[in-house]
C-alpha positions as CSV (number, residue, x, y, z in Angstrom):
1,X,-106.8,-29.4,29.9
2,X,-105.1,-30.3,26.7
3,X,-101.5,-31.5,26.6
4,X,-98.7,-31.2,23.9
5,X,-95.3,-32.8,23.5
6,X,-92.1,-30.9,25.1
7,X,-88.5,-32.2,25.1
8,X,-87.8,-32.3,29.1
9,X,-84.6,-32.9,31.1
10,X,-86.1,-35.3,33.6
11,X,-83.0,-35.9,35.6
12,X,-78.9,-35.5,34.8
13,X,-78.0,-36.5,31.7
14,X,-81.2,-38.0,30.4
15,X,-84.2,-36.0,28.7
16,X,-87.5,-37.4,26.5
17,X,-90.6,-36.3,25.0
18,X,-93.2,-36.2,27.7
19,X,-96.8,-34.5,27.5
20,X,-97.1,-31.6,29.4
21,X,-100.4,-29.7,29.9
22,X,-101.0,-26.9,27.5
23,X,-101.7,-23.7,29.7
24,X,-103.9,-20.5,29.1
25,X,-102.0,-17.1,28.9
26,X,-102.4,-15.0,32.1
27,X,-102.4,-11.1,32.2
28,X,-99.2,-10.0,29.8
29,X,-98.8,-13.3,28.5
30,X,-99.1,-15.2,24.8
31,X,-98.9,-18.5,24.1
32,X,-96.9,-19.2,20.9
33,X,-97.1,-22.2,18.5
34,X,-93.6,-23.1,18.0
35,X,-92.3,-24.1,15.0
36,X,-88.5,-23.4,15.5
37,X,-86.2,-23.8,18.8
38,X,-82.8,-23.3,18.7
39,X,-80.0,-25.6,21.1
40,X,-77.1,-23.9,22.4
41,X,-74.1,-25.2,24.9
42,X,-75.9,-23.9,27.8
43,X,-78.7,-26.6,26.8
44,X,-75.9,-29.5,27.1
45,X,-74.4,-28.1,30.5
46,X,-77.7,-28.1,32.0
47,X,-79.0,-31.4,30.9
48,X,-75.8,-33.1,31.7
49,X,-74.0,-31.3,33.9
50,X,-77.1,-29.6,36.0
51,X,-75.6,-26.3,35.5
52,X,-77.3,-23.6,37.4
53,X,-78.8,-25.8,40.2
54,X,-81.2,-27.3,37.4
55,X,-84.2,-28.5,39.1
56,X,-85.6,-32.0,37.2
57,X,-88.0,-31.8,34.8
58,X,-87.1,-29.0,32.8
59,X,-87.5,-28.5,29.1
60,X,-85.0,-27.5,26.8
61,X,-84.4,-24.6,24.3
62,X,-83.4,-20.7,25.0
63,X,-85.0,-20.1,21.9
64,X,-88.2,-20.5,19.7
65,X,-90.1,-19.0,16.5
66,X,-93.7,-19.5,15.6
67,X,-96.9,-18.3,15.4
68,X,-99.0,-16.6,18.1
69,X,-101.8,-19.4,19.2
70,X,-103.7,-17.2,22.0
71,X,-103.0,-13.7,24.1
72,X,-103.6,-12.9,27.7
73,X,-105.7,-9.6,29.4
74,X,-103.2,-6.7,28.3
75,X,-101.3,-7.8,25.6
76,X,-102.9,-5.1,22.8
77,X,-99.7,-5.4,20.3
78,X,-99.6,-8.4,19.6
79,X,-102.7,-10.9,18.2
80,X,-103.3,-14.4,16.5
81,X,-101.3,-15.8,13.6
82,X,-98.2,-12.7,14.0
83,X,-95.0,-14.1,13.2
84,X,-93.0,-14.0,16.7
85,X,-89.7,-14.6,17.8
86,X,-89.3,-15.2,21.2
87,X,-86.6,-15.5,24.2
88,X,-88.1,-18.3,25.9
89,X,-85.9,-18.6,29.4
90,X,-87.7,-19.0,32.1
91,X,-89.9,-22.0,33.8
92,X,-90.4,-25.0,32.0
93,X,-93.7,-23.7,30.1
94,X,-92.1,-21.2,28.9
95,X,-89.1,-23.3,27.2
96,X,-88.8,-22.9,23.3
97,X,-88.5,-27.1,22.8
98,X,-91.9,-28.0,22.7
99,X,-95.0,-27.6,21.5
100,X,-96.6,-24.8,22.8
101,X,-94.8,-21.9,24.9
102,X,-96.7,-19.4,27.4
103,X,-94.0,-16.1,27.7
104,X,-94.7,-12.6,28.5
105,X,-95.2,-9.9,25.9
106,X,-91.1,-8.4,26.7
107,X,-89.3,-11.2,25.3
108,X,-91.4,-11.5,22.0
109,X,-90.7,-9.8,19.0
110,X,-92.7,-9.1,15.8
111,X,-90.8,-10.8,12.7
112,X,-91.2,-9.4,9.3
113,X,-92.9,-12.0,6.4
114,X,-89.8,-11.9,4.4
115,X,-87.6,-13.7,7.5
116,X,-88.0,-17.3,7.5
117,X,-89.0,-18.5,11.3
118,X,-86.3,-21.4,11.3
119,X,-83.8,-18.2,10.9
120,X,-85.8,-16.0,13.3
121,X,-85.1,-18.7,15.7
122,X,-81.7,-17.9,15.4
123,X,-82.3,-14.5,16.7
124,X,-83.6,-14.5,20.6
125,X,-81.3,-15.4,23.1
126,X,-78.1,-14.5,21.5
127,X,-79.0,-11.1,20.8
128,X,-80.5,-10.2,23.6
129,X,-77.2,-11.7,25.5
130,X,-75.2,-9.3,23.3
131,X,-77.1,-6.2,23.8
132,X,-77.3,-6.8,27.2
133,X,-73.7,-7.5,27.6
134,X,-72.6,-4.4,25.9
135,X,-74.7,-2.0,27.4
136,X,-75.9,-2.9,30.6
137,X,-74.4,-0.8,33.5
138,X,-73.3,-4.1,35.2
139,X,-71.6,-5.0,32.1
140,X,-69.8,-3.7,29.3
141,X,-71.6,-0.5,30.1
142,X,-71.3,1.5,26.8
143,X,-73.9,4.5,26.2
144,X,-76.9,3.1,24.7
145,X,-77.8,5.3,22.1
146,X,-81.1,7.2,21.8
147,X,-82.5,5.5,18.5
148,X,-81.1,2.2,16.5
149,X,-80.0,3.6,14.1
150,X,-78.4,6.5,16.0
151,X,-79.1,10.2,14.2
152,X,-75.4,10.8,15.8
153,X,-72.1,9.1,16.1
154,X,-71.9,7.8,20.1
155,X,-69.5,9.4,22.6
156,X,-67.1,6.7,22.8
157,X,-67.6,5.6,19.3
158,X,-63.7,5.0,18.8
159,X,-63.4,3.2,21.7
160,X,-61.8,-0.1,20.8
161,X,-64.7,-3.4,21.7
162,X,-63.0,-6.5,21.7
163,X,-65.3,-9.8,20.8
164,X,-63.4,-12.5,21.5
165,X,-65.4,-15.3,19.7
166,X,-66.5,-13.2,17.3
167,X,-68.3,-16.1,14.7
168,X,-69.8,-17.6,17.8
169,X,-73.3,-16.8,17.8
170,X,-73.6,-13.9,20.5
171,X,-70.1,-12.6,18.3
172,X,-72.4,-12.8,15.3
173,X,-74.9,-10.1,16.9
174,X,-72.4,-8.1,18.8
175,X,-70.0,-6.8,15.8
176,X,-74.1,-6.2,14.2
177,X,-75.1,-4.2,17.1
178,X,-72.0,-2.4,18.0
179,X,-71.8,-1.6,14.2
180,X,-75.3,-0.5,14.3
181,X,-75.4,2.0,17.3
182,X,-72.6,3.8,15.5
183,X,-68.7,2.3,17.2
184,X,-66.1,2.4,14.4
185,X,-63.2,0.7,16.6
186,X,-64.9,-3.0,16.5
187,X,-62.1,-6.2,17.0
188,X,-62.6,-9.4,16.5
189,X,-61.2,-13.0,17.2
190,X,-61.8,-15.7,14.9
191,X,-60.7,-18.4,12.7
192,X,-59.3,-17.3,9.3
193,X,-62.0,-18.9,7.4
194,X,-64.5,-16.7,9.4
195,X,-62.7,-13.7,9.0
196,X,-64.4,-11.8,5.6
197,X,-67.7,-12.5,6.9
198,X,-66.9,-10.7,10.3
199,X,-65.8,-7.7,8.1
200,X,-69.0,-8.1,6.6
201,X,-71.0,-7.5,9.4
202,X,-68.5,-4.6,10.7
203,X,-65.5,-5.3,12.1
204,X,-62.8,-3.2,11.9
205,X,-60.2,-5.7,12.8
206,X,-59.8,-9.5,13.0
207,X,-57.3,-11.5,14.6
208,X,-56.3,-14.9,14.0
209,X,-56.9,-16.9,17.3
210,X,-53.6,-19.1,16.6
211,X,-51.5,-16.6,15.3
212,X,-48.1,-15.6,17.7
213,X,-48.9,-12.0,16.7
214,X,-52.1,-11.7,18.0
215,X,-51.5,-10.0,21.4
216,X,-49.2,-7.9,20.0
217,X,-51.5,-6.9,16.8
218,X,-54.4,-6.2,18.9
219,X,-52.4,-3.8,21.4
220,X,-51.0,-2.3,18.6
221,X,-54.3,-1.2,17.4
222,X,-56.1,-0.3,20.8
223,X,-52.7,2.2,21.2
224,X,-53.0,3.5,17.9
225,X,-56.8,4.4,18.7
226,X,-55.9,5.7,21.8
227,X,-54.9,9.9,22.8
228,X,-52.2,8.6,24.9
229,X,-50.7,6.4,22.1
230,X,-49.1,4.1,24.9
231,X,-51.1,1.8,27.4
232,X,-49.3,1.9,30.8
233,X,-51.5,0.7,32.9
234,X,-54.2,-2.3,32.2
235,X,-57.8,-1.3,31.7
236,X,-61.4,-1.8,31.2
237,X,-64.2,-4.3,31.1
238,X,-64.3,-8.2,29.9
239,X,-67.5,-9.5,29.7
240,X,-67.7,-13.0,29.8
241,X,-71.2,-14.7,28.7
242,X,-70.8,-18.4,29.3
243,X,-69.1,-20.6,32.3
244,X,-65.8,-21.3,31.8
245,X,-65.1,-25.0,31.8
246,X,-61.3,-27.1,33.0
247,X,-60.5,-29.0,29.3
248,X,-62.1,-29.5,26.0
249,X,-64.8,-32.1,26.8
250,X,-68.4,-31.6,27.4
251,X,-68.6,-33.9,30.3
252,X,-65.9,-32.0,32.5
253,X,-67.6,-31.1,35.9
254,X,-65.5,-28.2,36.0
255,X,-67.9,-25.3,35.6
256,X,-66.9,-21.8,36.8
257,X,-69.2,-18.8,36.3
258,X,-66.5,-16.7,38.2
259,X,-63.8,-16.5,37.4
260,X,-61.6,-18.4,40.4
261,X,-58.7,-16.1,42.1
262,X,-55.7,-18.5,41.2
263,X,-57.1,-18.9,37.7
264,X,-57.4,-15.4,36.4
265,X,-55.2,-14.8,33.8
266,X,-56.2,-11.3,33.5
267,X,-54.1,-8.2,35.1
268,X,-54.9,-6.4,38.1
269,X,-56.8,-3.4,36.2
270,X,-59.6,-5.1,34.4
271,X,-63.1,-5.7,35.9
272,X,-64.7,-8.9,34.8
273,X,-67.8,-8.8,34.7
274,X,-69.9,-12.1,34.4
275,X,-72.9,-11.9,32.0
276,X,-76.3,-13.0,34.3
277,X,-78.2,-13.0,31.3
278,X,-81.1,-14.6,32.6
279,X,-81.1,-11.4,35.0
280,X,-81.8,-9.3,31.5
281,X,-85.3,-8.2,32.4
282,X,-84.2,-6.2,36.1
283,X,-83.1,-3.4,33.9
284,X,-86.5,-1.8,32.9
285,X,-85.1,-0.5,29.9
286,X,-83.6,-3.7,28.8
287,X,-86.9,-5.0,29.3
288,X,-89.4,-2.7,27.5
289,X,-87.0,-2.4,24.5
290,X,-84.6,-5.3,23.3
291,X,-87.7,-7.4,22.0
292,X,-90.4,-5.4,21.8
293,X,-89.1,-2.7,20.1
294,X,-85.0,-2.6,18.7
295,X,-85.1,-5.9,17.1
296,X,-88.4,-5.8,14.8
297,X,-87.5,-2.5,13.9
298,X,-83.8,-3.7,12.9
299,X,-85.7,-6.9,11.5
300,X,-88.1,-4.3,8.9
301,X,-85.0,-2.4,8.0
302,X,-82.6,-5.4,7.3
303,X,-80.2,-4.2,9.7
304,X,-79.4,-7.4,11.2
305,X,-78.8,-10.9,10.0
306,X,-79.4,-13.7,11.4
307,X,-77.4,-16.6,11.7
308,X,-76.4,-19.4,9.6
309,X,-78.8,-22.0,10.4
310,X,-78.1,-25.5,11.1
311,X,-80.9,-27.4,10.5
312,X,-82.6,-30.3,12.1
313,X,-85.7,-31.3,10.5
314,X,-88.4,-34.4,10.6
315,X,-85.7,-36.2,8.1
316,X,-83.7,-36.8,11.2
317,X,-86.5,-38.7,13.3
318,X,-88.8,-37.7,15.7
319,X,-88.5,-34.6,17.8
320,X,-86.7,-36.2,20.6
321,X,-84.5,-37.8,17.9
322,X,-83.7,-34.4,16.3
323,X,-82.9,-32.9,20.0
324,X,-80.5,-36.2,20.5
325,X,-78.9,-35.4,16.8
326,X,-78.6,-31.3,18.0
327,X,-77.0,-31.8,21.3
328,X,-74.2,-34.2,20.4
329,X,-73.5,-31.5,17.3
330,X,-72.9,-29.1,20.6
331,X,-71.4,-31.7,22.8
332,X,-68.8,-32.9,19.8
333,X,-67.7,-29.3,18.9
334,X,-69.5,-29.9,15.6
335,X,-70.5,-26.6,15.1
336,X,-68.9,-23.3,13.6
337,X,-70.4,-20.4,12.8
338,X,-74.0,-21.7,13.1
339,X,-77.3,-22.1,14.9
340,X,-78.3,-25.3,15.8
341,X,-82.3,-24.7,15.0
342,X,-84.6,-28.1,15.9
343,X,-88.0,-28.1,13.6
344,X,-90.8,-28.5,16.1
345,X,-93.5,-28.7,14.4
């Protein structure tokens, strides 16, 4: 069998390039040629905090761009050389930081010629997050509207949606999406500096994270949006997509992904509900939809733009010494409204 380089976690807080054998696709399955992965926090928590029970070797990267190399029995829509993005979450072989990637056919999606892959690579995992988050029934829950672009406004399209993080790169997609399926009421939390590019992409109103106004600004607007015009009793859903971590450092061993009892700062009211994103594909219409079908159509329409990209390419090293130079940009909170996208090959 032949073998191709992957950038593996081979125990906590230490990964390298190792050579990995270079598998066949099975029945529903491609294997891509990756050009592009992207590195997000959740890369850093596992490789050095061993977040989610990480079981050693595991290679890196949530996401990946490239070129389809070979497809399995039963994949008819896709075939050699089309220009994927994928969502590659699962076992080791399917990780975007290597080589070569085997995934199934649900988390790939079609990418239009005029989309560079090192931006398409922005793409996978943080938009799938956010349309999963908002309109999942376990989630946000919001009515998922019958086309992208809807024909018709949705039910609740003046419902207020807060994004708290909103030039993060799952806020990025959200405002998009929200925008796109027809809401009017979308909030935002950001920076200053990030604020007239969150209007860009559709939000209604921003709030400055530091500002002693901000509570009262953004409940000002939520009652003026509502029929009631006063808010007696707290409310609704918070979605929260990442753990929550004790402190500002990478290497705290705090880690919560619920939220504890004596820590919840929230009133008695609102339902948390904790994003299990990696779950994304037990919802059949999640599933047979978010990459196969809503985001190349989006893609072919330029309705959604992908991130900034922060880029790490072969003038940085080698590809374990572009990984090393990505994950301290995470690890040093060196990165603001940006990808960080690692050149494969």
């Amino acid at each position: 069998m032949s073998t191709h380089v992957a950038i593996s976690s081979l125990s906590k807080g230490h990964f390298d390039a190792v050579k990995v054998p270079t598998p066949s696709p099975g029945e529903g399955e491609v294997l891509i040629k990756v050009a592009y992965s992207g590195l997000s926090p959740i890369d850093v928590y596992i490789n050095d905090l061993a977040l989610i029970h990480a079981t050693f070797p595991l290679t890196l990267g949530y996401s990946a761009s490239g070129t389809i190399a070979q497809v399995g029995p039963g994949v008819q829509d896709l075939k050699v050389g089309d220009r994927v993005a994928a969502y590659t979450y699962r076992a080791s072989e399917s990780k975007g930081m290597q080589e070569y990637a085997i995934v199934t056919k649900s988390v790939v999606a079609m990418i239009p010629d005029s989309l560079p892959l090192d931006a398409a690579a922005t793409l996978p995992n943080n938009f799938i997050t956010s349309f999963n988050s908002l309109f999942n029934p376990e989630y946000l829950a919001l009515p998922i509207p019958s086309s992208f672009p809807p024909s018709t406004p949705p039910v609740l399209a003046n419902t207020p949606v807060l994004v708290y993080g909103g030039a993060t790169s799952c806020g990025h997609f959200a405002i998009q999406i929200l925008r796109i399926a027809g809401y009017r009421n979308i909030m935002a939390i950001a920076s200053p500096k990030n604020h007239e590019q969150l209007r860009s992409l559709g939000a209604a109103h921003i709030f400055d994270y530091n500002s002693p106004r901000m509570v009262e600004d953004i409940k000002n607007v939520v009652e003026a949006s509502s029929s009631n015009k006063k808010i007696e009793i707290p409310s609704g859903v918070v979605a929260i997509l990442l753990p929550f971590k004790m402190g500002n450092s990478f290497e705290s061993e705090e880690l919560y992904m619920e939220i504890p009892d004596d820590m919840n700062p929230l009133p008695k009211g609102v339902r948390i509900a904790g994003v299990r994103n990696l779950k994304f594909e037990e919802n059949a219409y999640m599933k047979d939809n978010i990459m196969p079908k809503i985001l190349p159509a989006l893609l072919q329409i330029g309705a959604i733009q992908p991130h900034r990209v922060r880029l790490i390419n072969e003038l940085f090293g080698s590809l374990k010494e572009r990984v090393v130079v990505g994950m301290d940009l995470l690890r040093n909170d060196q990165v603001s409204r940006e990808k960080v996208i690692v050149k494969v090959q």
